[in-house]
C-alpha positions, 0 to 999 in steps of 0.5 A, spaced: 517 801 244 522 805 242 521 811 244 520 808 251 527 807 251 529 813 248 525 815 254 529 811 259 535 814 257 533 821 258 532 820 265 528 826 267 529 830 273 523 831 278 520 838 279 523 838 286 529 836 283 530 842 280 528 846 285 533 843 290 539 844 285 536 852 283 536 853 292 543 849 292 546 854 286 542 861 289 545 860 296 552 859 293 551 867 290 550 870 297 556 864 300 561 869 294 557 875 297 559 874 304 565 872 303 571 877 304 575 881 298 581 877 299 578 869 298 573 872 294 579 874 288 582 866 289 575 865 286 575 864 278 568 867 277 567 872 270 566 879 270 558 879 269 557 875 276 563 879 280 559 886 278 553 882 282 556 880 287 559 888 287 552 890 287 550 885 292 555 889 297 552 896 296 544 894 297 545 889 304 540 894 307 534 893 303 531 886 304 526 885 298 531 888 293 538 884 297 532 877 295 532 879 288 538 881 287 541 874 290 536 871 285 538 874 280 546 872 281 543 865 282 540 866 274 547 869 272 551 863 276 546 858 273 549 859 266 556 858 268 560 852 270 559 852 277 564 846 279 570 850 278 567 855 284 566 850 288 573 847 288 575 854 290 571 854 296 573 847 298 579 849 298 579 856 302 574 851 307 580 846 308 585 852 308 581 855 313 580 848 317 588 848 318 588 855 321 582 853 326 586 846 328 592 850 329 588 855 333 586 849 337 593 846 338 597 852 339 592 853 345 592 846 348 600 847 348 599 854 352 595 851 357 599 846 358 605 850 358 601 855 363 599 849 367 606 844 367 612 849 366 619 848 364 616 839 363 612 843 358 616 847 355 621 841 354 616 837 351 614 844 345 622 844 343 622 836 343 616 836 338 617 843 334 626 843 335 626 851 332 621 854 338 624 858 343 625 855 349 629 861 353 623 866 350 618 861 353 621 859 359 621 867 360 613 868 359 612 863 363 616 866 369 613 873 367 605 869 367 607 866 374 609 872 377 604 877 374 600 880 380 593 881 376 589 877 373 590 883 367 597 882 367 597 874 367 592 874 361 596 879 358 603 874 358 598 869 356 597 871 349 603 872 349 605 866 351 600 863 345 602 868 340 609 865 341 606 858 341 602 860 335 609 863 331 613 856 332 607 851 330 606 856 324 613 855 321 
C-alpha cells in the first residue's frame, strides 16, 4: 500500500511523453539556428549552445550531418533551463507582431490617403497630431499627378514611409 502511494505521487511520464517534450526541445535549436545574429544576442544562452548553434550555421549544406548536429543542440539544450529562452523568443515574437500590426496599419492609412486626399490626410494629423500634414498633402499631390504607373508607385512609398515614420513616433 505504501509504495502504490509512493508511486502515485511520482507521476510517471509516458514514453510519448517524453518524445513529444525531446521533438519540442530539439525544434527550439534549429528556431535559435534560424534566427538572426542581432535577435539571437538578446537570447541568455551559454557558450557551449551559442558555439553549436555557430557550427549549425557553418554546415547548413550537408543534410544528414545539419539532422545530427541539430540533435546534438537538443542533447545541449535538454540540460539547461530552457524557460528562460523561450520567454526570450516570446518577447522577440511580440516585438516582431507589433511591427507586423504597424505595417499593416500604416498601409491601410496610405491607401486611405491615396484614395480620399486631403479628408484623409486631415483624419491622419487629428489622430497622430505630429505627422506632416504640408509633406503628405505634397505626396499625395505628386501621386495624383505622376504620369506612369512607375512614378505613382514611387510616390506611394514614400507616402507610406512617411505614414510609417509618424506612426512610428
Amino acid at each position: 500500500m505504501e509504495n502504490e502511494a509512493q508511486f502515485d505521487e511520482n507521476e510517471t511520464v509516458s514514453k510519448t511523453q517524453l518524445k513529444r517534450e525531446s521533438h519540442a526541445i530539439r525544434d527550439l535549436g534549429k528556431r535559435l539556428v534560424a534566427l538572426p545574429a542581432e535577435q539571437l544576442a538578446r537570447i541568455p544562452l551559454d557558450e557551449p549552445v551559442r558555439e553549436a548553434i555557430a557550427l549549425a550555421h557553418r554546415i547548413q549544406n550537408k543534410r544528414s550531418a545539419l539532422k545530427r548536429h541539430y540533435q546534438f543542440l537538443g542533447k545541449l539544450l535538454r540540460a539547461r533551463d530552457t524557460d528562460p529562452v523561450f520567454d526570450a523568443l516570446a518577447e522577440i515574437d511580440h516585438a516582431s507582431q507589433q511591427s507586423i500590426q504597424l505595417h499593416h496599419r500604416a498601409e491601410r492609412w496610405r491607401d486611405r490617403v491615396i484614395e480620399q486626399g486631403s479628408d484623409a490626410i486631415d483624419a491622419l494629423v487629428a489622430e497622430i497630431t505630429h505627422a506632416d500634414r504640408r509633406k503628405l498633402r505634397q505626396l499625395w499631390r505628386n501621386h495624383q499627378h505622376a504620369q506612369t504607373d512607375a512614378k505613382r508607385i514611387q510616390h506611394s512609398r514614400l507616402i507610406y514611409k512617411e505614414i510609417k515614420q509618424s506612426l512610428g513616433n
